[in-house]
Backbone as a printed PyTorch tensor [residue, N CA C, xyz], in Angstrom:
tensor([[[-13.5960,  25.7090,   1.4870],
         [-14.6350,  26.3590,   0.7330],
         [-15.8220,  25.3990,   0.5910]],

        [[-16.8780,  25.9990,   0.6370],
         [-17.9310,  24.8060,   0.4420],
         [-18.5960,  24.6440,  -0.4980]],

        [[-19.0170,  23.4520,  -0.8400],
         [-19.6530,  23.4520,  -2.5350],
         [-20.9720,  23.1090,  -2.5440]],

        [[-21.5730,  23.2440,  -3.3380],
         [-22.8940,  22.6910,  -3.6220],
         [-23.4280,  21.4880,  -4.5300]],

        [[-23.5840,  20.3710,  -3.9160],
         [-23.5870,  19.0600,  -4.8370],
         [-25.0400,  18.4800,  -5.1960]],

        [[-25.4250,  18.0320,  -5.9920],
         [-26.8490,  17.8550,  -6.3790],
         [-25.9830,  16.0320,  -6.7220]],

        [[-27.2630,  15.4870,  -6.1270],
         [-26.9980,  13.7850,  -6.7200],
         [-28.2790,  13.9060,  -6.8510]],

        [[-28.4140,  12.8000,  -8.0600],
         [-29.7510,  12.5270,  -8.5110],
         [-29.8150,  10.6070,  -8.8630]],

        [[-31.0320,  10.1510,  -8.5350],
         [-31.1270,   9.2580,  -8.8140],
         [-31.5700,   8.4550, -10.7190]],

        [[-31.1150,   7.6930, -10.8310],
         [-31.1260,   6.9820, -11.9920],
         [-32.4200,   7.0540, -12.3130]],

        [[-32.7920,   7.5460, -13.7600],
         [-34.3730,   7.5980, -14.6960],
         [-34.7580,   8.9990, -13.6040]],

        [[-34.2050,   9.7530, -12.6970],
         [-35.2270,  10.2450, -12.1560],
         [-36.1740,   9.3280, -11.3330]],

        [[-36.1320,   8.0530, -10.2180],
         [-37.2430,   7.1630,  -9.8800],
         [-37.1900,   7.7530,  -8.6790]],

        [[-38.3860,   7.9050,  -8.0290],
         [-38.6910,   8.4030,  -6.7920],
         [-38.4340,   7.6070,  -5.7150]],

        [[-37.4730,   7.7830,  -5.4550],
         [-36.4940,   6.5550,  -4.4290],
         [-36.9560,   7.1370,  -3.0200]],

        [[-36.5660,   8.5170,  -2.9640],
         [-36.5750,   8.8860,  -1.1980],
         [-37.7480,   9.2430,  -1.1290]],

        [[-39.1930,   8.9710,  -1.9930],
         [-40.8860,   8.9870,  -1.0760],
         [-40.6070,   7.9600,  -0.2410]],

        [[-40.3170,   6.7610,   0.1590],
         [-40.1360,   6.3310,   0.9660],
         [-39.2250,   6.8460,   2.0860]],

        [[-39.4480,   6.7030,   3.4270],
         [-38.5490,   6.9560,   4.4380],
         [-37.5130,   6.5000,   5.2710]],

        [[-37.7480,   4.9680,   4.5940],
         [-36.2520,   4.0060,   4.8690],
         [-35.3810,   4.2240,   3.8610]],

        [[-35.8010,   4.7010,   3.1850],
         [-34.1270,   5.7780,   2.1090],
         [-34.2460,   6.8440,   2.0610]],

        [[-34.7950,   7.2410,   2.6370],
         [-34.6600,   8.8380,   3.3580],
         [-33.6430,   8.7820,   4.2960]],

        [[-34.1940,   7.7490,   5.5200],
         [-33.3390,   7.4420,   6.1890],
         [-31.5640,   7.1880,   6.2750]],

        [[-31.7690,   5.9590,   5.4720],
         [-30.7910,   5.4740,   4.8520],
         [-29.2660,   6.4290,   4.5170]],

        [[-30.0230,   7.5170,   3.7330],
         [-29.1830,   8.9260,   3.1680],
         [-28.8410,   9.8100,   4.5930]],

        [[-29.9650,   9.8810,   5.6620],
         [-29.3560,  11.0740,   6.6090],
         [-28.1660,  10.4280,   7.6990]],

        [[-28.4450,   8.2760,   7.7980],
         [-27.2410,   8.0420,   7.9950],
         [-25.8200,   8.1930,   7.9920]],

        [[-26.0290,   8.0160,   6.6160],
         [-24.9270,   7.9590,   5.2290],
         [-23.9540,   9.8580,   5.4350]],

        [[-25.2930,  10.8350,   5.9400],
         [-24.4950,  11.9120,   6.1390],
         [-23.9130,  11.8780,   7.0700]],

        [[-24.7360,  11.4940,   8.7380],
         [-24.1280,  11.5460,  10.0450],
         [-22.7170,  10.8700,   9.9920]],

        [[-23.0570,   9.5200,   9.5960],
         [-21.2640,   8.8880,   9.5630],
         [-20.4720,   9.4530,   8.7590]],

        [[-20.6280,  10.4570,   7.5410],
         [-19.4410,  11.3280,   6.9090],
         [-18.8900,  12.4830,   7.8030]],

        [[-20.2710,  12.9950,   8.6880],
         [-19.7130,  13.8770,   9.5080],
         [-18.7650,  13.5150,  10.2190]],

        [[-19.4120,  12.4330,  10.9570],
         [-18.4970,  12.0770,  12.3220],
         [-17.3460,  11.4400,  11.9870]],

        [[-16.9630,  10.7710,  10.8560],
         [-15.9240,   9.7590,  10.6770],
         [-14.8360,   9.9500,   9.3870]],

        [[-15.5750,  10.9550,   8.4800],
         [-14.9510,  11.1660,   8.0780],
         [-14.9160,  12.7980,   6.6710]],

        [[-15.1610,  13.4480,   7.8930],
         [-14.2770,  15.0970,   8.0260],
         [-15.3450,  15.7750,   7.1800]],

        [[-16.3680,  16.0020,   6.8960],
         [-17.7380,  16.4950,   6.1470],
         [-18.3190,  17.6350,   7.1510]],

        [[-18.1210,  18.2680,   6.3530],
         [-18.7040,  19.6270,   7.2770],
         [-20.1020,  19.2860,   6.2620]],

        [[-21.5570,  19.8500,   6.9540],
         [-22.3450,  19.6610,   6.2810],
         [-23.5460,  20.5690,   6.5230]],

        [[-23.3930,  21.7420,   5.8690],
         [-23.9190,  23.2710,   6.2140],
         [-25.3340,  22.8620,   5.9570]],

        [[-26.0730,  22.2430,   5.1980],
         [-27.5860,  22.3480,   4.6750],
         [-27.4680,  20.7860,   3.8210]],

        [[-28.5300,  20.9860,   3.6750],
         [-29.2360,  19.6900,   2.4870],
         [-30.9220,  19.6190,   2.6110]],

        [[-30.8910,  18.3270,   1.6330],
         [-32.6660,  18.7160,   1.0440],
         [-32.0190,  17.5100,   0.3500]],

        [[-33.3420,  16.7650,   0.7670],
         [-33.7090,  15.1770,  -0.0790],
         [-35.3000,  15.6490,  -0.4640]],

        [[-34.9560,  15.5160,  -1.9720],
         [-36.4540,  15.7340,  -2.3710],
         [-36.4470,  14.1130,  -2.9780]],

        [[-37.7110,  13.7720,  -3.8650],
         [-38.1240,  12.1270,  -4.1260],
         [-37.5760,  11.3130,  -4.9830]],

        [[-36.3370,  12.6350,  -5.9220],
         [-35.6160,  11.5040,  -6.8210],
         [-34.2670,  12.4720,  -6.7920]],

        [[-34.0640,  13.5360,  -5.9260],
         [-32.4450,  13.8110,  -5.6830],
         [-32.4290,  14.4970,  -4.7990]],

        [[-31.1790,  14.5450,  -3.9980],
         [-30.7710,  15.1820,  -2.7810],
         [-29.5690,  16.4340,  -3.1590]],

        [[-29.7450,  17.2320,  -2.7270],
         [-28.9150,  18.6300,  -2.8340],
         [-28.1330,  18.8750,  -1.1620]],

        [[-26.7690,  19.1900,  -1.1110],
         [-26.1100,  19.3010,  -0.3770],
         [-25.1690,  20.2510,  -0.5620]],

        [[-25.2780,  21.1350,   0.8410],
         [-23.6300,  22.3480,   0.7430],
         [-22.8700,  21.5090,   1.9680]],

        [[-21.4740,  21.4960,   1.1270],
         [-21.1080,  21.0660,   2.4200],
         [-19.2340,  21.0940,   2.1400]],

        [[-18.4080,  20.8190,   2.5150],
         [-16.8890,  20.7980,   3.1060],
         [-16.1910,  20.2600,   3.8590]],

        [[-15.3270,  19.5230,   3.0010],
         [-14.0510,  18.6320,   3.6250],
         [-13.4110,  19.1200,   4.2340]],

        [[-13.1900,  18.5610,   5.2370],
         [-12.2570,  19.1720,   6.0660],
         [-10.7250,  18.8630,   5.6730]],

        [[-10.2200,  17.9650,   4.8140],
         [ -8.8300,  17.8370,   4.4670],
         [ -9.1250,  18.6320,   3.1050]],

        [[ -9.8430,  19.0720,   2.5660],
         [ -9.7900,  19.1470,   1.1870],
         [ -9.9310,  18.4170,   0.1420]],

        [[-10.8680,  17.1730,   0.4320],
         [ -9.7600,  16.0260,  -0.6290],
         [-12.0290,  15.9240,  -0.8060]],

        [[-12.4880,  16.8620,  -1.4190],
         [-14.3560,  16.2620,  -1.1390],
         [-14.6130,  16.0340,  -2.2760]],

        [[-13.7090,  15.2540,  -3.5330],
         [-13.5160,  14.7020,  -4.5620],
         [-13.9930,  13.3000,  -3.8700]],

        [[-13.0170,  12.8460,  -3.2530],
         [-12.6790,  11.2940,  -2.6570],
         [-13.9190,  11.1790,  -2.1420]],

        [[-14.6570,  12.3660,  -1.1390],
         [-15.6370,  11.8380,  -0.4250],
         [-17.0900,  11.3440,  -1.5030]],

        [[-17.0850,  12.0010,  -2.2470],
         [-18.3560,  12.0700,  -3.1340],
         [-18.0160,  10.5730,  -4.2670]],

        [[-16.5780,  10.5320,  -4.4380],
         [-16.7380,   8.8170,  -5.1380],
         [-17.1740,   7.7420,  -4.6230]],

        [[-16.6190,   7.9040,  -2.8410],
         [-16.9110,   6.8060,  -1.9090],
         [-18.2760,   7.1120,  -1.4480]],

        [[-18.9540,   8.0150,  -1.3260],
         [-20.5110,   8.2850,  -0.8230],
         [-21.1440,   7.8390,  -2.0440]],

        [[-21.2930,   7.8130,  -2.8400],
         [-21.9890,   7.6840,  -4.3360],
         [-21.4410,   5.9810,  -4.5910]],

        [[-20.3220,   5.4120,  -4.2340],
         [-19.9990,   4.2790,  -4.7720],
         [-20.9540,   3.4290,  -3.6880]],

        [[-20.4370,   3.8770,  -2.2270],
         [-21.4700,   2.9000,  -1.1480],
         [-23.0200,   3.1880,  -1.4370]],

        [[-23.3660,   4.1850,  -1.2390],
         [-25.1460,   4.8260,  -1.2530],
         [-25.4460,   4.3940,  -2.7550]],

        [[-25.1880,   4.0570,  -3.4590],
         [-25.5820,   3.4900,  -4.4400],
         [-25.9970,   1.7340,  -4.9820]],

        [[-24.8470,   1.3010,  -4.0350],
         [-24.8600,  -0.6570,  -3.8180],
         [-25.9750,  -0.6950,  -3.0940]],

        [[-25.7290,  -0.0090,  -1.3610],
         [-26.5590,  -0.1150,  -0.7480],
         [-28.0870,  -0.0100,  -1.2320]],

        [[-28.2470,   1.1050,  -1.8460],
         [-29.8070,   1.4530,  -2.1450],
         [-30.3820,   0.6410,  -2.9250]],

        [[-29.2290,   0.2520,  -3.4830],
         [-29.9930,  -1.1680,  -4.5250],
         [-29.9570,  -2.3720,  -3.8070]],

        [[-29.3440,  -3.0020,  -3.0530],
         [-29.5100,  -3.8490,  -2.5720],
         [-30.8800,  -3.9560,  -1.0900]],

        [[-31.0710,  -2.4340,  -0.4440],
         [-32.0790,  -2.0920,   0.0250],
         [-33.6420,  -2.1570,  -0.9110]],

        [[-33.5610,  -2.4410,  -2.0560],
         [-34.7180,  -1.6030,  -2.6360],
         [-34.9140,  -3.5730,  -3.4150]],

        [[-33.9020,  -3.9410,  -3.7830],
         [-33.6200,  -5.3650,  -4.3310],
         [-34.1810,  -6.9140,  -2.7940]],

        [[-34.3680,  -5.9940,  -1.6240],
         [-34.8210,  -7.1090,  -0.8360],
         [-35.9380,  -6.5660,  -0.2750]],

        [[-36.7740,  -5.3930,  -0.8600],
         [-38.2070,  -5.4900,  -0.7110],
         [-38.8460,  -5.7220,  -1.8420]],

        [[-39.5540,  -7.0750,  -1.8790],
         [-40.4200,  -7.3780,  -3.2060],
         [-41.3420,  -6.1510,  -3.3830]],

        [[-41.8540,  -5.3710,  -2.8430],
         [-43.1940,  -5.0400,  -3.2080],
         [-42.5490,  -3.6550,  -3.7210]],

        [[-41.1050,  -2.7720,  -3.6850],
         [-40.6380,  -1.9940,  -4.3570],
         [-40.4880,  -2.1630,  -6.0610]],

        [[-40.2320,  -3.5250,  -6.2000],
         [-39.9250,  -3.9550,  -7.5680],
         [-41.2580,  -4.0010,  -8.7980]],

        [[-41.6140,  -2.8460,  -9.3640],
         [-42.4580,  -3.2090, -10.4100],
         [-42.2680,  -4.5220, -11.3830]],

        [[-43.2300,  -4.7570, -11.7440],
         [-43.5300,  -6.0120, -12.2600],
         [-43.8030,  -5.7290, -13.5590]],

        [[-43.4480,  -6.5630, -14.9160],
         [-43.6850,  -6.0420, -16.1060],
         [-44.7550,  -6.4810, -16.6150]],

        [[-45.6200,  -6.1610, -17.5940],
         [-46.9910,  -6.5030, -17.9800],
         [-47.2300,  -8.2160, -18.3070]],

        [[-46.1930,  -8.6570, -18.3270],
         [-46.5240,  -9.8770, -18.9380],
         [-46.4400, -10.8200, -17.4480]],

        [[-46.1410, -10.1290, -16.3310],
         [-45.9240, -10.4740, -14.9000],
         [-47.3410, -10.2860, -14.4980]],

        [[-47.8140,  -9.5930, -14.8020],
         [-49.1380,  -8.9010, -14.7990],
         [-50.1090,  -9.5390, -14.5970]],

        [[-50.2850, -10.4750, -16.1380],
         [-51.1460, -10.5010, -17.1010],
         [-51.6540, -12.0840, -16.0850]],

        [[-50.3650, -12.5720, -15.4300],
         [-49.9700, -14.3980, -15.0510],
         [-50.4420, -14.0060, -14.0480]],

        [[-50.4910, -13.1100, -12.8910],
         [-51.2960, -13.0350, -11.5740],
         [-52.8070, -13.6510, -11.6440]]])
């Protein structure tokens, strides 16, 4: 049966206007397809969440969504944590420029 899953990113921050985590995410689907059993009828990455229909093929699309959400989540931070110019700066960072 297939479900409909909405992930959203933390505060709402507009993570996927960029297109190297746009990217990043349509990876993240291809290798669920191919490797591990994701049927994946539709989706939609809008700038601070992605919506997906889609179906396990063992049944088990509990497991898949802990392990997609546990990796796509390190990753994106550690993607977003080694471009300086993603990282806002706080006013008092500001003020010292």
């Amino acid at each position: 049966m297939p479900y409909f899953l909405t992930f959203q990113v933390v505060g709402w921050a507009d993570v996927f206007t960029r297109k190297n985590y746009r990217d990043f995410i349509l990876e993240n689907l291809t290798y669920s397809r191919k490797k591990k059993g994701l049927y994946l009828y539709g989706y939609v990455i809008m700038s601070n969440h992605v919506h997906l229909v889609v179906q396990q093929k063992d049944g088990k699309l509990s497991d898949w969504v802990r392990d997609f959400k546990k990796f796509t989540s390190k990753k994106l931070l550690k993607l977003i944590l080694e471009n300086p110019q993603e990282i806002e700066h706080g006013p008092e960072e500001q003020i010292e420029k």
